[in-house]
N, CA, C and O atoms as a printed pandas DataFrame, in Angstrom:
     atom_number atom_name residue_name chain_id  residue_number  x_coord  y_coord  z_coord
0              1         N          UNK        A               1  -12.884  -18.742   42.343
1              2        CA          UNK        A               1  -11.847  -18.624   41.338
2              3         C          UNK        A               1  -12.441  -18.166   40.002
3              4         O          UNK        A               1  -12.083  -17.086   39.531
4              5         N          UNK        A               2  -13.738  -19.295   39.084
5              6        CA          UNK        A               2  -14.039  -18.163   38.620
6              7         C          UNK        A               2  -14.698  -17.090   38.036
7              8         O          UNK        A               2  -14.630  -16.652   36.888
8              9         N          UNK        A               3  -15.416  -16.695   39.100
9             10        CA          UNK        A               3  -15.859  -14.919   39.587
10            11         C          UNK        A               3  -14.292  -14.172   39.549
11            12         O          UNK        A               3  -14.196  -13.195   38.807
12            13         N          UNK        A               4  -13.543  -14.435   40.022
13            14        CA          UNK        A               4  -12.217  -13.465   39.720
14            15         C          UNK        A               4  -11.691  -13.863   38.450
15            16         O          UNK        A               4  -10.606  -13.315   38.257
16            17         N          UNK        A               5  -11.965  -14.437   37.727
17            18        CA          UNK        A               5  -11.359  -13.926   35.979
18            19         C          UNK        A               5  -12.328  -13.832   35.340
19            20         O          UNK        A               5  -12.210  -13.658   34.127
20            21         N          UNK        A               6  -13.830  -13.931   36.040
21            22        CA          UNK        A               6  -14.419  -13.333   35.078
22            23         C          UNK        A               6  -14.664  -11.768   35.493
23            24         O          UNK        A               6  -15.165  -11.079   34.604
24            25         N          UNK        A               7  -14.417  -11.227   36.537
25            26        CA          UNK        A               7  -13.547   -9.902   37.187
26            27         C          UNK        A               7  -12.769   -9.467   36.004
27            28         O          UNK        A               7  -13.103   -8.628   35.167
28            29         N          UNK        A               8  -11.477  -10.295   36.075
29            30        CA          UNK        A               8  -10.489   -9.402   36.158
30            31         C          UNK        A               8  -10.664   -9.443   34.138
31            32         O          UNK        A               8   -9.931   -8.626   33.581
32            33         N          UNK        A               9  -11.192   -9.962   33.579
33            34        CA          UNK        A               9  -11.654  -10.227   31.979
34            35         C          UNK        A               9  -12.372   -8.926   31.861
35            36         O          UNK        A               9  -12.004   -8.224   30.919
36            37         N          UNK        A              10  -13.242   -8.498   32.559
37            38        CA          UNK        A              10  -14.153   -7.331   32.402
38            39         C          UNK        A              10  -13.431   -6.161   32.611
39            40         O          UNK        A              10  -13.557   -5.161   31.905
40            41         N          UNK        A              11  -12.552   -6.274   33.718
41            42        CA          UNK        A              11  -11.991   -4.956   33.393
42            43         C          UNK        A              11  -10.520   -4.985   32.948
43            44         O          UNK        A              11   -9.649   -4.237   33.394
44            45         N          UNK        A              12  -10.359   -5.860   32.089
45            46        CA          UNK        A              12   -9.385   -5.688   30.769
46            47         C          UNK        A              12   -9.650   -5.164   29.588
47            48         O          UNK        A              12   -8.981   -4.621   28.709
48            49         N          UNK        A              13  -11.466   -5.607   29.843
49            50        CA          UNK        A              13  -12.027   -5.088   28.209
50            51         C          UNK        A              13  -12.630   -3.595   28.628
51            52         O          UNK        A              13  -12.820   -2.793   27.713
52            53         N          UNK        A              14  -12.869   -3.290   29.708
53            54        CA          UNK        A              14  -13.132   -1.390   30.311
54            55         C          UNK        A              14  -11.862   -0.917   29.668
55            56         O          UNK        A              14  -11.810   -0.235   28.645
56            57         N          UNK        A              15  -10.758   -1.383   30.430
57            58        CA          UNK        A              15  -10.249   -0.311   29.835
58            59         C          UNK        A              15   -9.210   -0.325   28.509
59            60         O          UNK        A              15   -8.253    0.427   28.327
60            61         N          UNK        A              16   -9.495   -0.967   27.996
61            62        CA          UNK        A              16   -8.400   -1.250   26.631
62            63         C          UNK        A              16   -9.493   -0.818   25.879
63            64         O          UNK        A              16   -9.270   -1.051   24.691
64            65         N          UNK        A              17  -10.793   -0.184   26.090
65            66        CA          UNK        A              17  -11.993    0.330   25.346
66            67         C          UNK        A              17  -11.119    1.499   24.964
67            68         O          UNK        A              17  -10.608    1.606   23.849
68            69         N          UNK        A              18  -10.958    2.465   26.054
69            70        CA          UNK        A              18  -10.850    3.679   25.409
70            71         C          UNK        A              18   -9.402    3.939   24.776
71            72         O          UNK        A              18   -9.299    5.042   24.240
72            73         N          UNK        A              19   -8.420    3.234   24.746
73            74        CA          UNK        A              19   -7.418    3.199   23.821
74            75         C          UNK        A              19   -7.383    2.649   22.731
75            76         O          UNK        A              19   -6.339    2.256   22.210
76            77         N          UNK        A              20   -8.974    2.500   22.030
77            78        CA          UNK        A              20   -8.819    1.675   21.165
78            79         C          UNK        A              20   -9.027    3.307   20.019
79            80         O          UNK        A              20   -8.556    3.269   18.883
80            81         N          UNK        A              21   -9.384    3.936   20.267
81            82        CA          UNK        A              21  -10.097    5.569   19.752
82            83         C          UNK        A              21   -9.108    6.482   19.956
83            84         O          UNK        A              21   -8.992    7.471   19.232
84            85         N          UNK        A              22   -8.531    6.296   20.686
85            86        CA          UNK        A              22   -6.765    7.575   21.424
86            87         C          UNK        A              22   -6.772    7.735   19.409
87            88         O          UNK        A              22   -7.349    8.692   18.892
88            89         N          UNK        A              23   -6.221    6.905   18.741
89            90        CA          UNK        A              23   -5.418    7.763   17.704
90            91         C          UNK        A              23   -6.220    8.730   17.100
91            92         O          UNK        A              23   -5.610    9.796   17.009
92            93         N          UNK        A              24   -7.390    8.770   16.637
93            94        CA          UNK        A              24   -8.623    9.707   16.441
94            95         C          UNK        A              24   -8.843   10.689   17.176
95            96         O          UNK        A              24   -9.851   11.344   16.911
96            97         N          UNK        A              25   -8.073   11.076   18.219
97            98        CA          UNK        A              25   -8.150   12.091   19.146
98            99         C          UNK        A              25   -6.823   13.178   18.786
99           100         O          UNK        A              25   -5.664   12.924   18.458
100          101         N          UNK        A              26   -7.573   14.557   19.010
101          102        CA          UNK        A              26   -6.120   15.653   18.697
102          103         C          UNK        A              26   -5.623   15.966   20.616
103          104         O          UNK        A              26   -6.128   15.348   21.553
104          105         N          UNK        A              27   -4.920   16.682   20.702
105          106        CA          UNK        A              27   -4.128   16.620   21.871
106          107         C          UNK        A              27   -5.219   17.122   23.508
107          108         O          UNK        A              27   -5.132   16.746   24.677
108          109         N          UNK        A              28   -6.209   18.151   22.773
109          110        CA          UNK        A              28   -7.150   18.244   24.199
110          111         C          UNK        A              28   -8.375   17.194   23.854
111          112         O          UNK        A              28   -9.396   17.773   24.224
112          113         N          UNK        A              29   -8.597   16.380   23.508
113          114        CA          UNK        A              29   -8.915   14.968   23.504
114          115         C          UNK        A              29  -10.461   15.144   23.011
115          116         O          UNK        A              29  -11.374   14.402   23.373
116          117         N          UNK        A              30  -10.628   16.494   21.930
117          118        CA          UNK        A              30  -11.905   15.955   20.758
118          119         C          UNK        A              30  -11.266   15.001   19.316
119          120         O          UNK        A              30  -10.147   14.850   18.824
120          121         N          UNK        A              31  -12.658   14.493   18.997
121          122        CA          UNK        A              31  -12.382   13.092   17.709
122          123         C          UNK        A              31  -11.855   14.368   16.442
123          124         O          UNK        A              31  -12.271   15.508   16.235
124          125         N          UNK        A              32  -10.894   13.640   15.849
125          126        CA          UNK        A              32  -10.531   14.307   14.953
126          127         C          UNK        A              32  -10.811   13.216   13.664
127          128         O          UNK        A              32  -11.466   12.185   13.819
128          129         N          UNK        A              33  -10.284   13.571   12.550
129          130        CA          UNK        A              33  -10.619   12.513   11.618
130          131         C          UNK        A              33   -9.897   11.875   11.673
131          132         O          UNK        A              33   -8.914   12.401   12.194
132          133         N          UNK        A              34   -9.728   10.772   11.380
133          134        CA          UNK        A              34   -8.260   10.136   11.421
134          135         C          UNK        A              34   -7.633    9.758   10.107
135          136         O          UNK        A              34   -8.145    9.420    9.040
136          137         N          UNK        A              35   -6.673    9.874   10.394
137          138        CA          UNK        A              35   -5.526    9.812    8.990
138          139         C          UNK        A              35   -5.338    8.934    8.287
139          140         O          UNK        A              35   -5.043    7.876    8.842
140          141         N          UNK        A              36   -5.404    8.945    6.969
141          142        CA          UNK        A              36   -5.915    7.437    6.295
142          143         C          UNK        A              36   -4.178    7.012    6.133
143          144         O          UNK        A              36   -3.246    7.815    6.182
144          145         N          UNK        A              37   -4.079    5.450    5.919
145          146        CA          UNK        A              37   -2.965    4.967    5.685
146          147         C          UNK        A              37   -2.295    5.339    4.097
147          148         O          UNK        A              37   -2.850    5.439    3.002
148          149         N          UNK        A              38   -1.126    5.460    4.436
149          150        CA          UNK        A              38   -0.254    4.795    3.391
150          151         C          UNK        A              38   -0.522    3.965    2.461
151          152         O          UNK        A              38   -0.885    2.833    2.780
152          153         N          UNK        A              39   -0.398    4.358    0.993
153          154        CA          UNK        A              39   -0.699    3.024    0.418
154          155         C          UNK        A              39    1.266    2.128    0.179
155          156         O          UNK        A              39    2.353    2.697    0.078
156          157         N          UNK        A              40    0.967    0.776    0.173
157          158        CA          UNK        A              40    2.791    0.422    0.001
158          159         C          UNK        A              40    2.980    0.483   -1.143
159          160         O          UNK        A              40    2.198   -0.076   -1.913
160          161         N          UNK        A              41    4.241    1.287   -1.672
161          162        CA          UNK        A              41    4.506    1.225   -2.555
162          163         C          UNK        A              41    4.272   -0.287   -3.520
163          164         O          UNK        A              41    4.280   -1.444   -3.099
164          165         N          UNK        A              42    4.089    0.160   -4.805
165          166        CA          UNK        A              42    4.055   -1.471   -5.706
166          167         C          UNK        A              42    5.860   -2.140   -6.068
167          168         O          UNK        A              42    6.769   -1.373   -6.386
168          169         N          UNK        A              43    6.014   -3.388   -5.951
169          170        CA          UNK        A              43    6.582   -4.437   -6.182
170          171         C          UNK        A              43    6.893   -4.904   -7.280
171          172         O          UNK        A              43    5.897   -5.219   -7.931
172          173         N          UNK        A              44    7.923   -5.106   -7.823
173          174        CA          UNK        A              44    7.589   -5.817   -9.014
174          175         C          UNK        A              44    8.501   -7.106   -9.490
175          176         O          UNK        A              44    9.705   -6.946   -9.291
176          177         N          UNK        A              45    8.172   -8.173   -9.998
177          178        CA          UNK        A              45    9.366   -8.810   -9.872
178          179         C          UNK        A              45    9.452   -9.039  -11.296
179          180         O          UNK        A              45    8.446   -8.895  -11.990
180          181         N          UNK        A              46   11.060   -9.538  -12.020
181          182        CA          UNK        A              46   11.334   -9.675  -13.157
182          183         C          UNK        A              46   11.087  -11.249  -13.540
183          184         O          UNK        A              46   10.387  -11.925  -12.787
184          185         N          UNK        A              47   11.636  -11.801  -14.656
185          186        CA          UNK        A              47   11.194  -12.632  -15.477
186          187         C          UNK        A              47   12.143  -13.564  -14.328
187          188         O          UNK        A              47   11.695  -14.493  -13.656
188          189         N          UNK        A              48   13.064  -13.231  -14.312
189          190        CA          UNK        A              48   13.931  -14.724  -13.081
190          191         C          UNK        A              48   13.147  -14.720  -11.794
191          192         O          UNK        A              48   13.705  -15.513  -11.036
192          193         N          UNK        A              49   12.363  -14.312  -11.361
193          194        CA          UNK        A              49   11.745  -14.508  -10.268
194          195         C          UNK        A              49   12.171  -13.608   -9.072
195          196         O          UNK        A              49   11.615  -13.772   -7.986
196          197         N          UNK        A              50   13.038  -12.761   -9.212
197          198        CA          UNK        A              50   13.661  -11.389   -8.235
198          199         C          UNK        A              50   13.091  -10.419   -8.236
199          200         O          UNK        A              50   12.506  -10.018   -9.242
200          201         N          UNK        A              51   13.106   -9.850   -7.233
201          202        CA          UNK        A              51   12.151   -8.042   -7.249
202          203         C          UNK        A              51   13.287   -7.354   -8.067
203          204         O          UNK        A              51   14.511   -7.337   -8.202
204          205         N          UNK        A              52   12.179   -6.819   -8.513
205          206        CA          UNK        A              52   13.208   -5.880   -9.786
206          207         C          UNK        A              52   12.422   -4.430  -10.193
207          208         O          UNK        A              52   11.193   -4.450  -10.257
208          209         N          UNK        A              53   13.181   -3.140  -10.475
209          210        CA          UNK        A              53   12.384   -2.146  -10.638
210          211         C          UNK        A              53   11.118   -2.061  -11.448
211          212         O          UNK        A              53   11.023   -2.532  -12.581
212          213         N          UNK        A              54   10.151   -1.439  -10.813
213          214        CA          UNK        A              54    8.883   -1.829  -12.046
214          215         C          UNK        A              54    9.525   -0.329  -13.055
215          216         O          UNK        A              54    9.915    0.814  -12.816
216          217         N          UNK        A              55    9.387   -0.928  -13.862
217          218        CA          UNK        A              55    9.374    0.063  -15.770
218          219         C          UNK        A              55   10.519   -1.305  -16.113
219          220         O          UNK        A              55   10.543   -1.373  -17.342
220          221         N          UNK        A              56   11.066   -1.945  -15.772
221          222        CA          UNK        A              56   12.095   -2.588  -16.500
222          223         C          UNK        A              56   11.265   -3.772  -17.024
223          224         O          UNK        A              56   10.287   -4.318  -16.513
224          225         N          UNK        A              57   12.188   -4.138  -18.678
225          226        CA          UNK        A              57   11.214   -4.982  -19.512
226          227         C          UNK        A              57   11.058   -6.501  -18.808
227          228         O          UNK        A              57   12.052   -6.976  -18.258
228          229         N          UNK        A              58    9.872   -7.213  -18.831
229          230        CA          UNK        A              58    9.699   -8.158  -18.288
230          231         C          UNK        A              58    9.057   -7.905  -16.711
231          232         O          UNK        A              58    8.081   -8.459  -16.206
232          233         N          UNK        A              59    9.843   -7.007  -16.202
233          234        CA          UNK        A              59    8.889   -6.732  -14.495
234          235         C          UNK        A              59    7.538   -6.733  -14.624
235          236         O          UNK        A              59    6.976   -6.185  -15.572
236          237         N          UNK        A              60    6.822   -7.448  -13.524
237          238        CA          UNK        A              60    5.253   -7.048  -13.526
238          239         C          UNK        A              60    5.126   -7.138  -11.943
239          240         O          UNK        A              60    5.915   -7.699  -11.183
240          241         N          UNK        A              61    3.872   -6.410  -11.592
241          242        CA          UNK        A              61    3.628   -5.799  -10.092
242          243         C          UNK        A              61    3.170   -7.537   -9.711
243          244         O          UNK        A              61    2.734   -8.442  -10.423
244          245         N          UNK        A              62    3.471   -7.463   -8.436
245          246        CA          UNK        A              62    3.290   -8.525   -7.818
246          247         C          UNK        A              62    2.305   -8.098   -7.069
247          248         O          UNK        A              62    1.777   -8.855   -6.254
């Protein structure tokens, strides 16, 4: 019993290897660079404690 999960553990981690790199790949499957994230937009909340547009008086970025 377990020799078979330590089986079936090994080849969970084979192959979830090479999908860990897929997004770095272009479509005939050389490394491309990969695309940096998004930054999230900033937040801001007002003096009552609500998100509120940042430039309005009292808002500060959270």
């Amino acid at each position: 019993m377990r020799l078979l999960l330590v089986a079936t553990a090994t080849l969970g981690l084979l192959t979830a290897a090479p999908t860990l790199a897929a997004p770095c790949k272009d479509a005939k499957g050389k490394f491309t660079k990969c695309p940096e994230k998004a930054k999230a937009p900033t937040r801001c909340k007002g003096a009552n404690g609500k998100f509120a547009k940042c430039g309005t008086p009292g808002a500060k970025p959270v």
